[in-house]
N, C-alpha and C positions, 0 to 999 in steps of 0.2 A: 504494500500500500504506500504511496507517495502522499502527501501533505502539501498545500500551498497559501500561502496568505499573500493578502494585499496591499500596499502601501509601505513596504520593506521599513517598517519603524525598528526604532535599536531595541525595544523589548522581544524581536525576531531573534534578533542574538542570542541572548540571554536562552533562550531553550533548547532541549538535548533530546533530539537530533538540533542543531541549527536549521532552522527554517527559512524554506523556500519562497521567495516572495517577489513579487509585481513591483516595484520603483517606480515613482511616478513621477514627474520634477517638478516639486513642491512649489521650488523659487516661482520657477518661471511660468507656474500657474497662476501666482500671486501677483506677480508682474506684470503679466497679459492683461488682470482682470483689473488693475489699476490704472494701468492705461486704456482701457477702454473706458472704465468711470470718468477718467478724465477727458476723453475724448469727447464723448457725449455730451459731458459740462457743457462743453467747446459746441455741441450743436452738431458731431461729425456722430452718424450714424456707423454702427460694425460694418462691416462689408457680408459678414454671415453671422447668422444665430450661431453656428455650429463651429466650434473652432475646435482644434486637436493637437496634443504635444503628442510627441515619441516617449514610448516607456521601455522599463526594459526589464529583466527578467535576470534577480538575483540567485545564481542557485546553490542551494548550501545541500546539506544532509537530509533533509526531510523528504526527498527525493530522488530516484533510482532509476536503470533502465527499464524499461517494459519485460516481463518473463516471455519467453514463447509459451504459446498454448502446447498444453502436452495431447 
């Protein structure tokens, strides 16, 4: 059985197996969304509702190869 979490926080660490987990980029989600508040301020509409960052996939012990089916 593999295990996964999301948002790779440092309490991920702290457990045994280490846990596998989704990275999200925190910063520059917080960044994006300040500058579009700001932007707005300003009367400048988003260009899309839908905006998206790259994530990434931290993998520690909680996770393994697949078995073959026997």
């Amino acid at each position: 059985m593999s295990v996964t979490g999301f948002d790779d926080t440092p309490q991920a660490q702290w457990t045994t197996p280490r846990l596998t987990s989704v990275r999200q980029p925190l910063l520059g989600m917080g960044r994006m969304a300040v500058e579009t508040v700001f932007g707005m301020a300003d009367g400048v509409q988003p260009a899309s509702r839908h905006l998206q960052l790259a994530t990434t996939l931290s993998i520690h012990d909680s996770t393994g190869p697949v078995s073959p089916l026997a």
